[in-house]
N, C-alpha and C positions, 0 to 999 in steps of 0.2 A: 706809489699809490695806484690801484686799480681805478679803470673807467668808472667805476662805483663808487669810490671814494671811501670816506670811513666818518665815522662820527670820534669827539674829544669830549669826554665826561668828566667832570670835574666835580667832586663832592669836598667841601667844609663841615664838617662835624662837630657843631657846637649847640649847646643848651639852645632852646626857643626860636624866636625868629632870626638870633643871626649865622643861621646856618644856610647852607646855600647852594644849587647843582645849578652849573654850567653847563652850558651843550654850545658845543661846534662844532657847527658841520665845515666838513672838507669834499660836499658833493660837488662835480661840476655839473651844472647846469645847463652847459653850451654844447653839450653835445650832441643836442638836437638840429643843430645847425648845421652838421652832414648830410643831413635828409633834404640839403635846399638843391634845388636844380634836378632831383630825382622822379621819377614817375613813381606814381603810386602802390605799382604791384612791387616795385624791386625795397620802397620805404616798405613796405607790411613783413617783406623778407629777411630784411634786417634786424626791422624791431626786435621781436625775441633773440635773436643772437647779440645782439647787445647788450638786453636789458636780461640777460640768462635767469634772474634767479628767480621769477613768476612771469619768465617767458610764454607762457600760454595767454596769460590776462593780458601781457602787455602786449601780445599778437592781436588777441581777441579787440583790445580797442581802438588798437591802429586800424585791424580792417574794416569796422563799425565806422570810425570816423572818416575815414579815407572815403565809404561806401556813400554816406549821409553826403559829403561834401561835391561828389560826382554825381551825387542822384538816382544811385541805384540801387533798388531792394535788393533785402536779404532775404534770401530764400528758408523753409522755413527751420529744412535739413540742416543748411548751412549751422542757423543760428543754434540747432540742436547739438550740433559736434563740439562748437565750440564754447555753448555752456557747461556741457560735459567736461569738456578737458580743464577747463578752468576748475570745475569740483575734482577732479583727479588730481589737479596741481594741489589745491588746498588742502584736501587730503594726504599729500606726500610734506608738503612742508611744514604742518602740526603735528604728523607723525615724527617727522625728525626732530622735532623741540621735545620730545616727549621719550622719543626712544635715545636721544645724542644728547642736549643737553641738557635735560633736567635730571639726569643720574649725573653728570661732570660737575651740576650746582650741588648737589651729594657728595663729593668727590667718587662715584660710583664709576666702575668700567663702561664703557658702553659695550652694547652686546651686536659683536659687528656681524653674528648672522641675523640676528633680527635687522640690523641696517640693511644689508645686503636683501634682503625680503622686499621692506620698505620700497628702495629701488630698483627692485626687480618689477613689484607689482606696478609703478609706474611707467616705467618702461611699456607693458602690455597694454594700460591705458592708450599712451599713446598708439602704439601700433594698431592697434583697434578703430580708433578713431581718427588717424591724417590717411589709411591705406588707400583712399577714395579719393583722394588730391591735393591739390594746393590748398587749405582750410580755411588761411589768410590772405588769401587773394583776393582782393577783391570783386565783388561779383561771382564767387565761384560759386559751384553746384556742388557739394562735398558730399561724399558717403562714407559710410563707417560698416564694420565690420558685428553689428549688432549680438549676434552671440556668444562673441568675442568679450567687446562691452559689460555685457552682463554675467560673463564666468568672473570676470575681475571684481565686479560689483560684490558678487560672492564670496572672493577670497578676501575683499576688503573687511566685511562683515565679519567673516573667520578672524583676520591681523585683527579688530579691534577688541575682541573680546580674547584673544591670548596673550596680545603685549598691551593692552592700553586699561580696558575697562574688567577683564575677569570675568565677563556676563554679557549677552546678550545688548546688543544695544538699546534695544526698545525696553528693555528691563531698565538700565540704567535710565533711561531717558525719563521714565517715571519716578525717579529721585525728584521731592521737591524742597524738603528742607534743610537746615541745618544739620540736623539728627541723623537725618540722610547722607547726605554726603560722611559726616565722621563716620555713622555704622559701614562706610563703602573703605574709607579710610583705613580702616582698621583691621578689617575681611582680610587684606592679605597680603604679596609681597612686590607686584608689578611697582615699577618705575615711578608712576602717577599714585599711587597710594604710598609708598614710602613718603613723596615727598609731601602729600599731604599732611599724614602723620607727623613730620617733622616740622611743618608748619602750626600746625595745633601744638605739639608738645612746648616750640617755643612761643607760644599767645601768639603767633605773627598773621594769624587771619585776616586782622582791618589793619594792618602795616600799610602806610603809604595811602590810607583813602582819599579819595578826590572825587568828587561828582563829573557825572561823566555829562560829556555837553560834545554830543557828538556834531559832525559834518551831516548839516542837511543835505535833502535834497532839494540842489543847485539849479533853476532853469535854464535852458540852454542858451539863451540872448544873455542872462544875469553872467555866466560861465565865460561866454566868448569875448563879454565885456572886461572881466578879471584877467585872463588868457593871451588877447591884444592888445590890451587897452596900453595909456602910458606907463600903467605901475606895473606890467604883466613881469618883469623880472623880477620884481617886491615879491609878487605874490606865488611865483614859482617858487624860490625858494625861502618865503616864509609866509606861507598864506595863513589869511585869517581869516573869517565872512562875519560882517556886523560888526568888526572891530573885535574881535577877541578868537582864540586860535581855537581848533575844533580837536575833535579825539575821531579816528576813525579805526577801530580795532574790532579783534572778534567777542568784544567785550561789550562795546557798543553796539554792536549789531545783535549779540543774543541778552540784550538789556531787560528784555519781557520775558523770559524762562522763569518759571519760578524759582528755580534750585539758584539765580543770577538775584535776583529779590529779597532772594531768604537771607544770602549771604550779603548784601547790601550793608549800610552803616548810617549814622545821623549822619555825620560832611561825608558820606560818598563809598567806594568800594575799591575795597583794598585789594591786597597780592594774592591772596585769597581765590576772591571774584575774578583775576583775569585769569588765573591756571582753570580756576572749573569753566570759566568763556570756552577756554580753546578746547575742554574735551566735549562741552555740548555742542557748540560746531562740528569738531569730531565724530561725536558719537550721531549726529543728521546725515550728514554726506550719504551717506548710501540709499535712506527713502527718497531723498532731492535727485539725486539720481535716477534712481528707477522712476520716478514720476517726469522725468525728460525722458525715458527711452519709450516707455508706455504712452506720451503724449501724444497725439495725434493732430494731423494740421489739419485746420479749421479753416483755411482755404484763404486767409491773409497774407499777402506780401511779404509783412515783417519789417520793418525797419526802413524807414525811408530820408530822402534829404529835408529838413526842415530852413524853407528860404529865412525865415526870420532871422536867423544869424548872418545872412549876408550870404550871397552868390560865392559857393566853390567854399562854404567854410563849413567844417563838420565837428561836432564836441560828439565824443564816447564815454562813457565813466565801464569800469568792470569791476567786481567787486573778489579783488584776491583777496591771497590771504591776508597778506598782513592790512588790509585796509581796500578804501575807496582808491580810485586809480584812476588819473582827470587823462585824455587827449585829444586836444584841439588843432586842427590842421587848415591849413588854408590851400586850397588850388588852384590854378591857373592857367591854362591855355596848356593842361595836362601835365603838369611838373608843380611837386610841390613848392609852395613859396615860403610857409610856416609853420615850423610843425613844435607843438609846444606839448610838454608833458607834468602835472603834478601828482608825487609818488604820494602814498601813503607816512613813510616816513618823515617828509617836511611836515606832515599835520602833527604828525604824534609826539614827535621830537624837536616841536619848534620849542627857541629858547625858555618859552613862556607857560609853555604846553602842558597836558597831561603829564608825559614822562615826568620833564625837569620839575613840575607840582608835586609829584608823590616821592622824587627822589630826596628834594631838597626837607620833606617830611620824616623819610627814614632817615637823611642827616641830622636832623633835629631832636630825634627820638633818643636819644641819648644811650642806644642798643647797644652791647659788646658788639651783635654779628652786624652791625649794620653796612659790612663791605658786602657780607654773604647775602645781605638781602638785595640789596644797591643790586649786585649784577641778576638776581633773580627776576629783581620789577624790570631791568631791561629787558631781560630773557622773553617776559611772559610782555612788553611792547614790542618785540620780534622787531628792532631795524632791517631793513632789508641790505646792511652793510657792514663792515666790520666795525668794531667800538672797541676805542681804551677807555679805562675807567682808573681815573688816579683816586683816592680816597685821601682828605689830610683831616 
């Protein structure tokens, strides 16, 4: 088992309610706990080399929270580079659900120079944006490579209208109904339209709905009280807020698009609604971008310690890809003492959860395909770890 761990799915296939999806995680938890005794620049160093697979987010809140807990603003650059790289991250890893696995849930080849693209054009992102220094340092003064930035900007727009959408993104973006996405469905033969089509042809639109009841937003005393408190190991690896577990996906986040509305259902939004989430996400990144590089600072600090959580204690949230992203760290006489983290995946994939809600749904649905949907609706909650899926 990897430092990541993996998740254990378990689906029962029976008529009505007594059918049933299991989830076990096999995350460790404790491996936060190498960060104790370490000073803060060398924890923000780490972060991302351990947490590799939305290493930018999880940079970005280690040195957000490390900053908040020391007391010292974020400049306004800094904050600029690493909103940036976080939307390049999110852009690399919906491209890959899109271009790797949703033709493998096809049994379809993937097309390893379009991957090869994929992680090329992220690579440049980076480069572009850490060439100016340590990003995640805390306190640092970072610069980026601006015209660098926005040739990639460019070719991102190009990559999503030759492998993903077929048109223009702002074309697509204007998609708002039902009618709309089929007429897109049907238009022609990328990866994401195939597999639409194949979702329509088998009725599997509102498969798995569930009302979405997302993770609010958390105050940072409410956070640091969950985070320290007595129950803080409960609630890292199985948080709830108000007694019942939240949804934190790119599903929940683009919940107000119309095209997200249209496709909506009476109990809630199926397999359907989370594939079209991830390509409206998708298909934004690039104007959310350009409106950080064209932003201009307004002559505030940016981000500061806030004493309410207590002396030396700092909460960050980032919003990757696959979800919200909690880190809470405590300091001390310059060495960290606490450093806590809640993934996106505890939320989504708690036992109780969205996932295990829509899965144990296509269990029940009495489907021939219902193994081939089972790993779809995981697919499109993107764990950020490996999963087996037994089906009985």
């Amino acid at each position: 088992m990897t430092i990541a761990g993996r998740l254990d799915i378990n689906l029962t296939c029976r008529s009505g309610s007594s059918a049933s999806a299991r989830i076990a995680s096999r995350r460790p938890h404790g491996v936060t706990r190498m960060f104790r005794g370490r000073r803060p620049a060398e924890v923000t160093s780490l972060v991302p080399l351990v947490f590799s697979v939305c290493g930018m987010a999880q940079g970005t809140a280690a040195a957000t929270a490390c900053e908040r807990a020391l007391g010292i603003a974020t400049s306004f650059e800094t904050r600029r580079i690493r909103d940036i790289l976080m939307l390049a991250e999110t852009a690399r890893e919906h491209l890959l659900r899109v271009v790797m696995d949703w033709p493998r849930c096809m049994a379809m080849a993937t097309d390893s120079a379009m991957l090869r693209r994929v992680m090329g054009l992220d690579q440049r992102f980076r480069r572009a944006l850490t060439s100016g220094g340590r990003v995640f340092e805390p306190g640092s003064m970072a610069t980026c490579d601006i015209a660098a930035v926005e040739s990639a900007v460019d070719d991102l727009c190009d990559l999503l209208e030759i492998a993903v959408l077929g048109e223009p993104a702002e074309t697509w973006l204007a998609r708002s109904t039902l009618a709309d996405i089929e007429d897109w469905a049907q238009a022609g033969m990328l990866p994401a339209q195939l597999l639409l089509q194949q979702i329509l042809r088998s009725d599997a639109l509102q498969v798995g709905s569930v009302s979405i009841d997302a993770v609010p937003d958390i105050d940072d005393v409410e956070l640091a009280g969950a985070l320290f408190g007595e129950d803080a190991e409960r609630f890292i690896a199985l948080p709830t807020w108000e007694g019942r577990p939240r949804e934190t996906t790119a599903l929940s986040r683009q919940a107000r698009h119309p095209l997200i509305q249209a496709l909506g259902y009476g109990c809630g939004h199926g397999i359907g609604a989370r594939l079209v989430a991830r390509l409206v996400e998708l298909a934004g990144l690039p104007d959310r971008m350009t409106v950080l590089i064209e932003g201009e600072n307004t002559g505030s600090e940016g981000d500061e310690a806030d004493d309410a959580c207590g002396e030396g204690v700092g909460i960050a949230r980032s919003e990757a890809a696959r979800g919200r992203l909690i880190h809470g760290v405590e300091i001390q006489h310059g060495v960290v003492q606490r450093y806590l983290i809640v993934a996106p995946t505890e939320w989504n994939f708690h036992p109780e959860g969205a996932a295990a809600q829509a899965l144990a749904l296509i269990a029940g649905s009495g489907r021939s395909d219902a193994r081939g949907l089972a790993d779809l609706m995981i697919t499109a909650f993107d764990p950020c770890v490996e999963y087996s899926l037994a089906v009985h």
